[in-house]
RODREN-199203 format. One line per 10 residues: number of its first residue (from 1); their letters; for each residue x negated, y, z negated of C-alpha. Coordinates in steps of 0.02 Angstrom, whole numbers, plus 50000, padded with zeros to 5 digits. Example, Ala and Ser with C-alpha at 12.3 -4.5 7.8 and 13.67 -1.06 7.14 Angstrom:
REM RODREN-199203
1 = AS = 49385,49775,49610; 49316,49947,49643
***
This chain:
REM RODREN-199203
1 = XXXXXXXXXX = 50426,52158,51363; 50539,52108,51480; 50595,51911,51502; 50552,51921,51688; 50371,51960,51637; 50381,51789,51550; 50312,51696,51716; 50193,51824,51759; 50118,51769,51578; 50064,51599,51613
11 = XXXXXXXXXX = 49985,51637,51791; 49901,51769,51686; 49838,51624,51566; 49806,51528,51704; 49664,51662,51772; 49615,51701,51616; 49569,51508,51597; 49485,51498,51780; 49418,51667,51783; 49498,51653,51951
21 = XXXXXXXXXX = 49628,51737,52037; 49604,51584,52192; 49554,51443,52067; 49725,51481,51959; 49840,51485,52135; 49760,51320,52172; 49800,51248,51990; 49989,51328,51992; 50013,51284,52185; 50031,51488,52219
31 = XXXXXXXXXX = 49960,51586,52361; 49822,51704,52288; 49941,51849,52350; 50066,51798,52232; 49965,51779,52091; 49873,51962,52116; 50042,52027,52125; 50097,51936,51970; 49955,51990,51896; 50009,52204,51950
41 = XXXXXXXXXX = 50161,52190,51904; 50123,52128,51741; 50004,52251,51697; 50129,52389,51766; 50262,52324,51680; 50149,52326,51498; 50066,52469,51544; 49891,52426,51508; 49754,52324,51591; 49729,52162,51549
51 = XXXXXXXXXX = 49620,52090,51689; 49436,52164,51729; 49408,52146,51914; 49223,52157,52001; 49181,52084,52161; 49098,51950,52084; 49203,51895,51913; 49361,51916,51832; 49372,51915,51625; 49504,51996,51517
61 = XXXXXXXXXX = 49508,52170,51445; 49500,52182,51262; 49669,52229,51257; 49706,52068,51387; 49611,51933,51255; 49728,52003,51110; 49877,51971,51239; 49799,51800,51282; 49764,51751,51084; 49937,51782,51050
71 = XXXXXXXXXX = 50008,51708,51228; 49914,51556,51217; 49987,51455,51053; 50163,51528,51128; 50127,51424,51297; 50078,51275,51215; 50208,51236,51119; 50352,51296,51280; 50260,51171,51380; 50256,51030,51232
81 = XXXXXXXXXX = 50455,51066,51209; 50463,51035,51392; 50360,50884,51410; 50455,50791,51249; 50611,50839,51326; 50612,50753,51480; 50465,50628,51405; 50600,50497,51396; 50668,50505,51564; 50515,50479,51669
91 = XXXXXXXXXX = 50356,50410,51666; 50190,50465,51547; 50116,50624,51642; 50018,50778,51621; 49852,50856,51590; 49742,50812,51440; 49594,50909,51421; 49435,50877,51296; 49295,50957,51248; 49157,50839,51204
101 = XXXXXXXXXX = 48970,50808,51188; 48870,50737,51330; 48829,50566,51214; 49019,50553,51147; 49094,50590,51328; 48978,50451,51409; 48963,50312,51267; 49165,50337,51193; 49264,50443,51277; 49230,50403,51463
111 = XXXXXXXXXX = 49274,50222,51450; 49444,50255,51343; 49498,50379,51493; 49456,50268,51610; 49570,50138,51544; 49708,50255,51488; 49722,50329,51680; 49735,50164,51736; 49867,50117,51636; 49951,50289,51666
121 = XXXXXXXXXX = 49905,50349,51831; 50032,50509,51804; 49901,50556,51691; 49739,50656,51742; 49609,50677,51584; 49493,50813,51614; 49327,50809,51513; 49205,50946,51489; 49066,50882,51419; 48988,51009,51301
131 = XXXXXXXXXX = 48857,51005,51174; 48886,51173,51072; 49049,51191,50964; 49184,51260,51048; 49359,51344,51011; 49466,51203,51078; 49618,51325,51043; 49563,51477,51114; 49492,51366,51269; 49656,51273,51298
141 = XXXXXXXXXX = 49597,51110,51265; 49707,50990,51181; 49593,50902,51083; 49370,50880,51060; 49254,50764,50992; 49118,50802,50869; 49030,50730,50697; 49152,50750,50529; 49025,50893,50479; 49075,51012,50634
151 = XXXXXXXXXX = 49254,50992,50592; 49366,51131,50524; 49465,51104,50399; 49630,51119,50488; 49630,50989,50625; 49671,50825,50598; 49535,50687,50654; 49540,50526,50708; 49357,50415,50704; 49309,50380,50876
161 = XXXXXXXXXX = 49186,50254,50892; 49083,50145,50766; 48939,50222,50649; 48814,50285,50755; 48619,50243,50707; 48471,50364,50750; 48325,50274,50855; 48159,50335,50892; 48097,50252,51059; 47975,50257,51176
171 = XXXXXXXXXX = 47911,50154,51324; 47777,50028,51299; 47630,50131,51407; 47638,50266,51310; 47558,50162,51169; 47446,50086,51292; 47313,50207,51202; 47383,50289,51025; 47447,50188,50883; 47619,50197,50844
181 = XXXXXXXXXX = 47697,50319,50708; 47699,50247,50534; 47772,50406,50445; 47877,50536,50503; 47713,50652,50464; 47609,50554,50617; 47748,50622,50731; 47634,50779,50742; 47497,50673,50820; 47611,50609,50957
191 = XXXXXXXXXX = 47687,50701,51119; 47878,50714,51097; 48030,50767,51183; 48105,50917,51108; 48302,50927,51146; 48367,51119,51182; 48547,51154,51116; 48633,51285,51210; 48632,51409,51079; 48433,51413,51111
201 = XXXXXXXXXX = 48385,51323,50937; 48247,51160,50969; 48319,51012,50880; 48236,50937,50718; 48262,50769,50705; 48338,50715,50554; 48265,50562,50458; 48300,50504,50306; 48239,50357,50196; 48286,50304,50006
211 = XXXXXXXXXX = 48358,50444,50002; 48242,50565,50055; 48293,50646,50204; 48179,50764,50309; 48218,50862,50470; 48014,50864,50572; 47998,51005,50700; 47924,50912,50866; 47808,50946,50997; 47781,50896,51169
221 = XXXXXXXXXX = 47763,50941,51345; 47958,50922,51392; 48096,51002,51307; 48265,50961,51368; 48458,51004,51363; 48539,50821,51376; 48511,50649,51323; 48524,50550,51462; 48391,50668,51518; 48280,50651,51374
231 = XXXXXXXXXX = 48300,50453,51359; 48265,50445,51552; 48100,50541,51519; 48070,50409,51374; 48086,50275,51490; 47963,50352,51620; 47831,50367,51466; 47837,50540,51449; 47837,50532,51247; 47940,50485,51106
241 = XXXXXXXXXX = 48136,50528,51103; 48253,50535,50971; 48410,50488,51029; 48582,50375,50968; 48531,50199,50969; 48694,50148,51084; 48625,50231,51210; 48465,50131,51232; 48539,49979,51170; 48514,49861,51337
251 = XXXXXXXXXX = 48327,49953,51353; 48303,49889,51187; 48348,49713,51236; 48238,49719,51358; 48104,49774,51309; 48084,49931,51409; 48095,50051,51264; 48029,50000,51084; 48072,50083,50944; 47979,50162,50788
261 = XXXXXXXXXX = 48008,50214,50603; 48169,50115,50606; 48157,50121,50438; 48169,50318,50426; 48320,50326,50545; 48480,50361,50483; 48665,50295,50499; 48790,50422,50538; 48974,50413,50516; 48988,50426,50685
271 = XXXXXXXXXX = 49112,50543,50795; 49287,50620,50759; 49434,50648,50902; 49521,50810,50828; 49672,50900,50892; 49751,51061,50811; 49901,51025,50689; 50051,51058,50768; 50227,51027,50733; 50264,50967,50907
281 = XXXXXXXXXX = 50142,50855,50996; 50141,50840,51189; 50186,50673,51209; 50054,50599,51347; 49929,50685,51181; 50046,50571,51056; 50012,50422,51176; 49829,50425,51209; 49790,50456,51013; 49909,50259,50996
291 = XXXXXXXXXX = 49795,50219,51137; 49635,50258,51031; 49710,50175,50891; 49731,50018,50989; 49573,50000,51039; 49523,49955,50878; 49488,50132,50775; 49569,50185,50613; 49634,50360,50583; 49536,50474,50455
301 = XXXXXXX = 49567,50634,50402; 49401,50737,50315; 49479,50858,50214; 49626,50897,50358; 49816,50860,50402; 49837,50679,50411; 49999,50627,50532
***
């Protein structure tokens, strides 16, 4: 490889991440010209293709994802040596991107970026909110948010957020005529609102009580992909929902959702923030994690790298 192929590289990543040839010239500030003939002359210069064109779509070739695998950990750490270098000389910028669950990104994350962009407004945060488990490394993300059980062992985690509690709800109407659920086993008798994960699997909501715990298959006539959806449909009286208690905490108060078999919901440890372990940490990362800290949230580290 020659070192002039070296910038065609990262406008290469940068399709490869938009699937794009006009949505990477917009992110690198490139005419879509010069990208396609980056993009030739790389794949000239290699001798292989590494970029599957249609009409419609670009993806890379097998032979292109192996490149981009490789390419990808290489980038990241040119553009933290970068960023630390001339961290001290100028003001806290760059690009942090997360990929986090709908519930995490609107009750945690959402209000700490917020803040943090306010206080830095070099800064732009970028939040894809995402319910199944992603590759944050292979995605370029710097860092995600999920429960300590979805964690792999080689990212360090920081906890995000208090405990979170399970709550059962539903609006007062809906027990205008039925009586409420007493055990988990009466949840067959009642209409509920089924959750779809991406991956195509119905959720079965966990319970658990003196230490039995129990995962009940619902039914009902609405089965949904996202919370806010589901407790929305709750508060219309479409059924009973399963859902984090933070998120219906003010419809608890008043009185617009009530809940049921409190006693048979569980306490989780709540959500982690994890980031890959890397020797060199981009600095506007480094910041935001002291910015989580400050806010009031220790650092924990299941089974990973602690820093």
């Amino acid at each position: 490889m020659k070192r002039t192929d070296l910038p065609a590289l990262a406008i290469f990543s940068a399709v490869a991440a938009r699937r794009s040839f006009r949505g990477a010239a917009r992110d690198l500030g490139l005419s879509v010209s010069a990208v396609s003939h980056a993009i030739n002359g790389l794949e000239a210069s290699l001798g292989i293709r590494i970029l599957a064109r249609t009409t419609r779509s670009v993806a890379p070739t097998e032979a292109g994802q192996r490149l981009l695998d490789g390419l990808e950990p290489a980038l990241a750490a040119i553009a933290e040596a970068v960023e630390a270098a001339t961290a001290a000389q100028q003001r806290l910028s760059g690009t942090l991107r997360f990929s986090v669950p709908h519930s995490a990104a609107e009750m945690l994350l959402l209000p700490l970026a917020v803040s943090f962009t306010q206080a830095h407004p070099d800064v732009v945060i970028e939040i894809r909110a995402q319910d199944d488990l992603r590759d944050i490394v292979a995605e370029g993300f710097d860092a995600g948010v999920r429960f300590e059980e979805s964690l792999e062992q080689d990212m360090i985690a920081v906890p995000l957020g208090p405990a979170q509690c399970a709550a059962i709800v539903a609006a007062p109407p809906y027990f205008a005529d039925r009586p409420r659920p007493m055990t988990p086993q009466d949840l067959h008798d009642h209409a509920c609102i089924n959750r779809r994960f991406a991956g195509g699997a119905l959720y079965r909501w966990d319970l658990e009580k003196d230490g039995a715990a129990l995962a009940v298959s619902v039914s009902g006539s609405l089965i949904l992909d996202d919370m806010r959806l589901i407790a929305e449909a709750a508060r219309m009286g479409a059924g009973l929902a399963y859902l984090f208690e933070a998120q219906v905490t003010d419809d608890l108060a008043s009185g617009r959702l009530v809940r049921v078999l409190e006693d048979w919901c569980p306490r989780f440890p709540g959500f982690f923030l994890y980031y890959p372990c890397r020797q060199l940490m981009r600095p506007v990362l480094r910041a935001f994690l002291d910015f989580v800290r400050a806010e009031g949230v220790g650092e924990r580290s299941p089974g990973a790298v602690a820093v």
